[in-house]
C-alpha positions in Angstrom: 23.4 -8.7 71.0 23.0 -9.8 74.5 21.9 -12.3 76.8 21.1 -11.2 80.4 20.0 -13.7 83.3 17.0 -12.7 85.0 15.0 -15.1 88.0 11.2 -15.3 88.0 11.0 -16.9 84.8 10.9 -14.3 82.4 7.4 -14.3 80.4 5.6 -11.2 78.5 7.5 -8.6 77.3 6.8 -5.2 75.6 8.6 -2.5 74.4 6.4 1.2 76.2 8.9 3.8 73.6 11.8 3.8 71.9 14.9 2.0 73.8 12.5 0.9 77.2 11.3 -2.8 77.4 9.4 -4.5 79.8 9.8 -8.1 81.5 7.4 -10.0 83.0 8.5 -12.8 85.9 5.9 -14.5 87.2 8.4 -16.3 89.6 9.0 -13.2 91.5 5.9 -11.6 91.0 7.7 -8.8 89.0 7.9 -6.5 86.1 11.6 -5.1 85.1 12.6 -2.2 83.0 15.0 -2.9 80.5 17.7 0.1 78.7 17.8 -2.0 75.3 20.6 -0.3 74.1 22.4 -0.6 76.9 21.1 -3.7 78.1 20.7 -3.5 81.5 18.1 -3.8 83.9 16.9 -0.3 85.2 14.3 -1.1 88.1 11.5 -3.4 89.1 7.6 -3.0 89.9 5.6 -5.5 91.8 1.9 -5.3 89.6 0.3 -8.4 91.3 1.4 -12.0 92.6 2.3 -13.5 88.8 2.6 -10.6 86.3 2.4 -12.5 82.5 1.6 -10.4 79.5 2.2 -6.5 79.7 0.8 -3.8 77.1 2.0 -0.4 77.3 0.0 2.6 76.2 0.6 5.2 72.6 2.9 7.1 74.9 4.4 5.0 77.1 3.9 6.0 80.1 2.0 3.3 81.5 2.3 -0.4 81.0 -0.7 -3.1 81.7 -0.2 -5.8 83.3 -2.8 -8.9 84.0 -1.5 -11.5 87.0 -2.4 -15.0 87.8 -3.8 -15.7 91.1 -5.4 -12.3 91.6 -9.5 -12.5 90.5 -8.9 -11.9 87.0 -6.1 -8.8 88.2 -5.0 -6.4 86.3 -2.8 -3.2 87.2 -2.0 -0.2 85.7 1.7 0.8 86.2 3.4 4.3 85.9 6.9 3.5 83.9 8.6 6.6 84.7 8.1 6.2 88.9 7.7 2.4 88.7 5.2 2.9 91.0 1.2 0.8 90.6 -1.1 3.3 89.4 -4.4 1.4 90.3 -5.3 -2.0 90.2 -9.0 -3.9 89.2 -10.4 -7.2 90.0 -12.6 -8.2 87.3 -14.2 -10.7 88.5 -15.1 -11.8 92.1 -14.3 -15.6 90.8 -10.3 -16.8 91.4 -9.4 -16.3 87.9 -6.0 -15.9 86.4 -5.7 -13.0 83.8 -3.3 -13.5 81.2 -3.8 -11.8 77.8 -3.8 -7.7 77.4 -4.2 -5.1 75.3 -5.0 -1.9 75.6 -6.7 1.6 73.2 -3.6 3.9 72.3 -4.7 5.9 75.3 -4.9 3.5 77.7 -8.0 4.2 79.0 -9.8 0.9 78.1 -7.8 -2.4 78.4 -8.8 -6.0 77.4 -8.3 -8.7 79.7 -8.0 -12.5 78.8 -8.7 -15.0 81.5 -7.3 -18.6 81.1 -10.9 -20.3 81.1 -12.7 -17.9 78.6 -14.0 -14.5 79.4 -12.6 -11.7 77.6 -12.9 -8.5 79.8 -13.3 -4.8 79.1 -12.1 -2.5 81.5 -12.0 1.7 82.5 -8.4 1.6 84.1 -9.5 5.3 84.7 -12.3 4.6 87.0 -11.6 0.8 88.0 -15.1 -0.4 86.1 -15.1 -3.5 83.8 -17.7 -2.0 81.2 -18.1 -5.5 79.9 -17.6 -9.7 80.2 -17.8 -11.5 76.8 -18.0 -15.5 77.2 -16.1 -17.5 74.6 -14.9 -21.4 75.0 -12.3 -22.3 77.5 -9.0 -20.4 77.2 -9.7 -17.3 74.8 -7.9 -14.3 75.1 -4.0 -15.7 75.4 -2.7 -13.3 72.9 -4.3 -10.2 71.0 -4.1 -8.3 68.0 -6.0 -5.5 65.9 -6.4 -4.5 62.6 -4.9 -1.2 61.3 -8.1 1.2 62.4 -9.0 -0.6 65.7 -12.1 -1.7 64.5 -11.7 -4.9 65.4 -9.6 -6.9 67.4 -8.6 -10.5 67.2 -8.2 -13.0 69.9 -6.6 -16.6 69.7 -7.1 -19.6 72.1 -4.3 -21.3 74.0 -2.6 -24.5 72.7 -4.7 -27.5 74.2 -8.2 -26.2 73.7 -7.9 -26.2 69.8 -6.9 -23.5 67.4 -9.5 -21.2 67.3 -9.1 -16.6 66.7 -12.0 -14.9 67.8 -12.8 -11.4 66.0 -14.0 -9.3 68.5 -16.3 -5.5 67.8 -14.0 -3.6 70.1 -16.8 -0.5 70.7 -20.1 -3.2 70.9 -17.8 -5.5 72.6 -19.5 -8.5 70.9 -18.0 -11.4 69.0 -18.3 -11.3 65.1 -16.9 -14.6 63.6 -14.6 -17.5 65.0 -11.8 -18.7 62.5 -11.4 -22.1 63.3 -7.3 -21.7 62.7 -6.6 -25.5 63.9 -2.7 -26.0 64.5 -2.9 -24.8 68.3 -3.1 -21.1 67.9 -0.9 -18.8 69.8 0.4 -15.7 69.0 -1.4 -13.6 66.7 0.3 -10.5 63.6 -1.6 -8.9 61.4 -0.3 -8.6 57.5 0.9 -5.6 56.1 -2.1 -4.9 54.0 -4.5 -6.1 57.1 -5.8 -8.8 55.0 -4.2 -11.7 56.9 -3.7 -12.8 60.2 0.1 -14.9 61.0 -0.7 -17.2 63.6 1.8 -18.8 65.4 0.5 -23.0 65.8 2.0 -24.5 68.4 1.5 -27.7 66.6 3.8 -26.7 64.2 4.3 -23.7 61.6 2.3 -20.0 61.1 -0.7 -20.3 59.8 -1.8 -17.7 57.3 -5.5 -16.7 57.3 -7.4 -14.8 54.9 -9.5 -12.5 57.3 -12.5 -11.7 54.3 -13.0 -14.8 53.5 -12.3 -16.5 56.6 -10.1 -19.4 55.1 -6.8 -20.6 54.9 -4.5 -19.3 52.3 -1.2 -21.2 53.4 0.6 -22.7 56.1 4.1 -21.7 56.4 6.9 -24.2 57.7 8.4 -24.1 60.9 10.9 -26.6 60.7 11.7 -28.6 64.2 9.2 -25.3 65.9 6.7 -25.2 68.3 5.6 -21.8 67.5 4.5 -19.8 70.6 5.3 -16.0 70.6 5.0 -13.9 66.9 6.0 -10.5 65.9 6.0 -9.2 62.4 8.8 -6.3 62.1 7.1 -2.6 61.1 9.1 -2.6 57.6 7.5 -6.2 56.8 11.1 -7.7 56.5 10.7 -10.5 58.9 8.3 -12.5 60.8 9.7 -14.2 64.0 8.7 -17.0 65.7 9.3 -18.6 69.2 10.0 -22.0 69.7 8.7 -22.6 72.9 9.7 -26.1 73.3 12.6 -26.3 70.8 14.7 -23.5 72.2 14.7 -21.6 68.9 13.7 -18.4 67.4 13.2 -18.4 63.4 12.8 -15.5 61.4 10.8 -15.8 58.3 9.9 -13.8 55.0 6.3 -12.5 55.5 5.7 -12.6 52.1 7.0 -16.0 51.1 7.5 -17.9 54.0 10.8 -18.4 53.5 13.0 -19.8 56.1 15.6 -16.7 56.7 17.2 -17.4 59.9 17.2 -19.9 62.9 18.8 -18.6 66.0 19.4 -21.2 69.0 18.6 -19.3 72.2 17.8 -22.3 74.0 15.4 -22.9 77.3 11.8 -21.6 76.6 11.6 -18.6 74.9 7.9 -16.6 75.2 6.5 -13.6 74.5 8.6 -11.4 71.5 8.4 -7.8 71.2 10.4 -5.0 69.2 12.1 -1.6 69.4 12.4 0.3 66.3 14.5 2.7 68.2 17.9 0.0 68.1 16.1 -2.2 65.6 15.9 -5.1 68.5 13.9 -8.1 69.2 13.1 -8.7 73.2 13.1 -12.2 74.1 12.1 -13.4 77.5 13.1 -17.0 78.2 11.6 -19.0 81.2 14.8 -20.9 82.0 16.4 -17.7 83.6 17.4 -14.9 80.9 16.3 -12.5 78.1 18.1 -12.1 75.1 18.1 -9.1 72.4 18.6 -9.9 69.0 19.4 -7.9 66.5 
């Protein structure tokens, strides 16, 4: 529906309410707000020196945003001014944040940090409330189940394949599912009995969280799967190719290969926007595109 150049190598991406996305660019050390439907940029916040991920709140009026090169950084952002909120260091070590995610409120936010801790934070009063160690490179993308109960953490590409399920409240790790396949992005089914995970080895792997096992492995054909969203009415699951340049959309229930879309460059992080019924993808070589 449209293809938009943007500089900073556009990253993370979210979608804070109906029609408003978010863009991460590292490059520039930049967030951007995007009008979907008319798709066009509609201002810019600096959040830290290399925003990545971003995770908005239930209501959207603030987005979270960790950075690399900022002491495991993260900063809360006000998305009607566009103006930084607060910001917390949560750790004294140089430590690049890059997963997030965040309670509907947005009071507490988990922060992944590239060589393992997981942190939980009080945006409100700036205090991480907790550090939970797991091998090297947890935290790279998130996901809960349908009551918040728990919440599921996968580990970045070279360090194995590996999704941590995490006791949000006790803030202590419950089981590892030792995913293989280079685990990356992370959906939850529509029945919350399986996790998607996007291998960056090739295909989603589908896991059956109960049992911790693997039920299937869904093809990916010519896809090194990085970013993964699973649409609200369960009609598609799409992948990012990372290295391929592609985006294909899959039947959640089947596995079946519905679509392939050649974006080219690198895409990253997908979100979505029930509001126009789009798909944001950021793409490191210079542009986003929304699909529809």
């Amino acid at each position: 529906m449209a293809h938009l150049l943007l500089d900073g190598s556009p990253f993370g991406s979210a979608v804070s309410s109906a029609g408003v996305g978010w863009i991460g660019q590292p490059g520039a050390g930049l967030v951007s707000r995007l009008d979907i439907a008319a798709g066009s940029f509609t201002g810019s916040v600096s959040p830290g020196p290399r925003p990545v991920q971003i995770s908005p709140n239930q209501d959207g009026t603030r987005i979270y945003v960790p950075s690399f090169f900022g002491n495991g950084l993260v900063a809360s952002v006000n998305t009607a001014t566009l103006t930084v909120v607060n910001t917390v260091n949560t750790t004294s070590d140089p430590q690049d944040a890059y997963g997030v995610t965040t309670t509907p409120r947005g009071d507490t936010v988990f922060v992944g940090i590239t060589n393992g801790p997981i942190f939980k934070v009080d945006m409100r009063s700036g205090t991480v409330l907790g550090r939970l160690n797991l091998p090297v490179a947890a935290g790279y993308h998130f996901e809960w189940n349908r009551n918040r109960t728990r919440l599921y953490a996968s580990q970045r590409a070279f360090d194995g394949g590996r999704v941590f399920e995490i006791d949000p409240n006790a803030f202590t790790l419950l089981r590892t599912f030792e995913t293989g396949g280079s685990a990356q992005g992370i959906q939850i089914s529509a029945d919350g009995k399986k996790l998607f995970v996007a291998a960056q080895n090739g295909g989603v792997i589908v896991w059956d969280i109960a049992n911790n096992s693997l039920v299937t492995t869904y093809a990916t054909p010519g896809c090194n799967g990085y970013g993964l969203l699973r649409t609200p009415d369960n009609a598609f699951l799409v992948v990012g190719c990372v290295l391929n340049g592609l985006v294909e959309v899959l039947d959640p229930k089947t596995g079946a290969l519905i679509e392939t879309l050649n974006v080219g460059g690198r895409p990253r992080e997908l979100s979505y926007d029930a509001g126009t019924g789009s798909i944001l993808v950021p793409n490191e070589s210079g542009w986003v595109d929304i699909l529809r």
